[in-house]
Structures are given as C-alpha cells and as structure tokens.
KOLTI-700668 format. One line per field, with one value per residue (C-alpha): residue number from 1; residue in three letters; x, y, z. Coordinates in nm, 4 decimals. Example, Ala and Ser with C-alpha at 12.3 -4.5 7.8 and 13.67 -1.06 7.14 Angstrom:
nr = c(1 | 2) $
rest = c(ala | ser) $
x = c(1.2300 | 1.3670) $
y = c(-0.4500 | -0.1060) $
z = c(0.7800 | 0.7140) $
This chain:
nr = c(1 | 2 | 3 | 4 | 5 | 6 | 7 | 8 | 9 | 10 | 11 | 12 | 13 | 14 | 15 | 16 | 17 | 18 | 19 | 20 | 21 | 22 | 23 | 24 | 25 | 26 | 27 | 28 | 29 | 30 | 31 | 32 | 33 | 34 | 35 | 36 | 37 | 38 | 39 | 40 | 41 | 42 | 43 | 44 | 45 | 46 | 47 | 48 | 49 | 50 | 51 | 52 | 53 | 54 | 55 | 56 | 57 | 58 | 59 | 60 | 61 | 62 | 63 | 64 | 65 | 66 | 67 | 68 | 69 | 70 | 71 | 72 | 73 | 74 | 75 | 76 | 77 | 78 | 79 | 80 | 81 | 82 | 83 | 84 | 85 | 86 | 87 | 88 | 89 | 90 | 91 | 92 | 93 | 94 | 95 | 96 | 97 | 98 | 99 | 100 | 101 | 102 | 103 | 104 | 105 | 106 | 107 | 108 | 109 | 110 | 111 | 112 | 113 | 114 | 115 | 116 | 117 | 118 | 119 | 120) $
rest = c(unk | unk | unk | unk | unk | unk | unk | unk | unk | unk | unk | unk | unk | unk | unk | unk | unk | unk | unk | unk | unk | unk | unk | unk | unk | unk | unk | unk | unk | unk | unk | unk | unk | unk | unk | unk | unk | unk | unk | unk | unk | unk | unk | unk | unk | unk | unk | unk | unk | unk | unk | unk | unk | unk | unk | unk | unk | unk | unk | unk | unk | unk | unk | unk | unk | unk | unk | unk | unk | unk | unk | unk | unk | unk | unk | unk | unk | unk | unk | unk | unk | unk | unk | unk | unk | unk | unk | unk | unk | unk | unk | unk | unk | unk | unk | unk | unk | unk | unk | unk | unk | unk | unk | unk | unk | unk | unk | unk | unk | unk | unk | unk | unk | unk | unk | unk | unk | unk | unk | unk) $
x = c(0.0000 | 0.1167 | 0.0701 | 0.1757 | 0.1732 | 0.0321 | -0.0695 | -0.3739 | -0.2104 | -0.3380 | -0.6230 | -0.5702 | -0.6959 | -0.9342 | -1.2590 | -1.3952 | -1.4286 | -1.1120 | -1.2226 | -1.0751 | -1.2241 | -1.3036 | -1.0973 | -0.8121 | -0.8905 | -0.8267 | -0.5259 | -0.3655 | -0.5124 | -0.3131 | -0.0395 | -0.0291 | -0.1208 | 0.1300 | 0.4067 | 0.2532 | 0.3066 | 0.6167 | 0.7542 | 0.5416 | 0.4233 | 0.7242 | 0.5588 | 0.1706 | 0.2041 | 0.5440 | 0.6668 | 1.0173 | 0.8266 | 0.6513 | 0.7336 | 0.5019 | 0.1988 | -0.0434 | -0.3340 | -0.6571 | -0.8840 | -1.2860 | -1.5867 | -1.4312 | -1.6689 | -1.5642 | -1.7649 | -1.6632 | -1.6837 | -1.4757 | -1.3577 | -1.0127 | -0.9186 | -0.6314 | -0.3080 | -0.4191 | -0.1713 | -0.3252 | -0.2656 | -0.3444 | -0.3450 | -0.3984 | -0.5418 | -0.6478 | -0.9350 | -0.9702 | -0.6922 | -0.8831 | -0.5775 | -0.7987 | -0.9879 | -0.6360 | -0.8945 | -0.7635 | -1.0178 | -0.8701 | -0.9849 | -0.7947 | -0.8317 | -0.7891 | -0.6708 | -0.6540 | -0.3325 | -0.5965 | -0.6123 | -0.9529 | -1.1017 | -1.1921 | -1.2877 | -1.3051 | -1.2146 | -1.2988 | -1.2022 | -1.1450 | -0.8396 | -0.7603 | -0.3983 | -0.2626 | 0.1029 | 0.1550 | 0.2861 | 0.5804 | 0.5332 | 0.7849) $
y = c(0.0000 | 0.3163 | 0.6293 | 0.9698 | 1.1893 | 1.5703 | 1.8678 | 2.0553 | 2.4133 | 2.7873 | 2.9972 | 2.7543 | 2.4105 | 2.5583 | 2.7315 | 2.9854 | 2.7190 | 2.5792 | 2.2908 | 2.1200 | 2.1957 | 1.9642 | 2.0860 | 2.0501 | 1.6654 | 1.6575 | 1.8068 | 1.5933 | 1.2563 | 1.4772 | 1.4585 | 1.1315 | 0.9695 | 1.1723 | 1.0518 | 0.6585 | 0.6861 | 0.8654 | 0.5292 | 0.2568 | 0.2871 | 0.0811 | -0.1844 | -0.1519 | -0.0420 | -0.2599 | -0.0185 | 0.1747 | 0.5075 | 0.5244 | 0.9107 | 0.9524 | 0.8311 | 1.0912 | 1.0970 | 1.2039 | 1.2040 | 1.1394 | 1.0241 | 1.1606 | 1.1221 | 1.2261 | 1.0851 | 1.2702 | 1.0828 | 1.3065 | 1.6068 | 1.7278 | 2.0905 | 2.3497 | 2.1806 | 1.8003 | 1.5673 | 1.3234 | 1.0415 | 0.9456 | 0.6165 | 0.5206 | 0.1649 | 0.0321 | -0.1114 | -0.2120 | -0.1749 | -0.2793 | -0.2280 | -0.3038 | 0.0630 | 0.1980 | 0.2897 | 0.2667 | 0.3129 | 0.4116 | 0.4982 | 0.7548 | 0.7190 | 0.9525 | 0.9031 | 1.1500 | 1.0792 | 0.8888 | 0.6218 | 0.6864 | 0.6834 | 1.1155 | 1.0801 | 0.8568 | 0.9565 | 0.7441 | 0.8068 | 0.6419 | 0.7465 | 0.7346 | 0.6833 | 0.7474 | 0.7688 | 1.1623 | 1.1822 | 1.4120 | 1.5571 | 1.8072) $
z = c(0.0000 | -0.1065 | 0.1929 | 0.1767 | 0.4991 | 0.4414 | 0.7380 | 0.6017 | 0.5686 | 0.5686 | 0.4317 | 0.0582 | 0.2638 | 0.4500 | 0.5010 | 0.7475 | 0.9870 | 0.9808 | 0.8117 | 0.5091 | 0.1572 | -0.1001 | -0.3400 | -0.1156 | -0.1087 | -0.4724 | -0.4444 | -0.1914 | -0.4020 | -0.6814 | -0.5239 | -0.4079 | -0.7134 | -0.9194 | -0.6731 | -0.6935 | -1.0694 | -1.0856 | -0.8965 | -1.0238 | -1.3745 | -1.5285 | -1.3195 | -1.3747 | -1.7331 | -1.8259 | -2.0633 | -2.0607 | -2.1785 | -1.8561 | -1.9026 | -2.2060 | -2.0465 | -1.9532 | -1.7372 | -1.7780 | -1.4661 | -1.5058 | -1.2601 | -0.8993 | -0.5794 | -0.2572 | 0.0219 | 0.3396 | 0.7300 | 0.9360 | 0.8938 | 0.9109 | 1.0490 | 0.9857 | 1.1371 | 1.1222 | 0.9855 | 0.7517 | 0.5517 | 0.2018 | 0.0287 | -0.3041 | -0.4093 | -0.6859 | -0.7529 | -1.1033 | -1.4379 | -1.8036 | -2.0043 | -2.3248 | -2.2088 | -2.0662 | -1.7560 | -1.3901 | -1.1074 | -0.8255 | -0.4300 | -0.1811 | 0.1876 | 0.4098 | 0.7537 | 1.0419 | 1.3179 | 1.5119 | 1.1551 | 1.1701 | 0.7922 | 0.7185 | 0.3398 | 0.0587 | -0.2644 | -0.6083 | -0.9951 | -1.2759 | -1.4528 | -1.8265 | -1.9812 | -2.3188 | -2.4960 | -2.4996 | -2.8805 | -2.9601 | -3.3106 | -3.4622) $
C-alpha cells in the first residue's frame, strides 16, 4: 500500500471554519497519485516510456466521514481497484486518515492513460 503523509495548511486548505475543503482533497489525491506513478508505472504499465503516459482524470466522488481541520496531519493512500488495459482505464480509491487512523474521506475516480505523442 502506497501512503503519503500531508498537514492541512493555511487559508488555501481551509474554510472559514477551519475545516478542510473539497478541493483541497483533490489536491492531496493529486499529489499522491502523481508521486505513486512517478515510482510505479514501469511496473503496472510494463513499458520503458513510462514518461510519455499521460493521465486524464474522469468520474471523482468524494464521500466525506470526518472532517479534518487546519493543522491536522493526515494520511493518504492510493489503491487500486480495477486496471482494463484493453480501455487503458484505472479506477482508483484515496483514503484519508486523520493521526488517530480513523477513515476522514473517501475519494474514487477512474483514470484514463494514453502515450503523450511528440510531433515536430
């Protein structure tokens, strides 16, 4: 399982309640999705041009539990579900976990790969 370890930050993360924004959830999935390909995609796509593939991101859902406040370390994981290479779709679920491990949000997409093509 791959985890990433984030503190929700200033007035970007948050709202006027000092709670965590949605959009701040996708940027933290983001984040740790971008690193879990940056390390793994020779493996999951078994290719040596894992640096042409790009990655376009449809059908997100985020289904908040608990919510996480200015400050709170958290921790995101990245699983997934589901790869149909004949679609080149990956569906994929983030967890988020508060410092207590208790599961704050859930969020689900299915992701869509291609070979980025260099033309001159």
């Amino acid at each position: 399982m791959f985890k990433k370890s984030f503190k929700v930050n200033g007035q970007e993360d948050i709202d006027d309640f000092m709670l965590m924004i949605d959009a701040t959830y996708h940027k933290y999935s983001d984040l740790t999705r971008k690193d879990f390909f940056a390390k793994n995609s020779e493996k999951i796509f078994k290719t040596n041009n894992s640096d042409k593939l790009e990655f376009e991101i449809k059908n997100q859902s985020l289904n908040k539990i608990k919510n996480l406040y200015f400050t709170n370390i958290f921790k995101v994981d990245i699983q997934i579900l589901n790869i149909d290479f004949d679609l080149s779709i990956i569906k994929i679920k983030h967890n988020f976990f508060n410092q207590k491990g208790e599961l704050c949000a859930i969020l689900s997409c299915n992701i869509h790969w291609y070979v980025k093509v260099m033309t001159y």
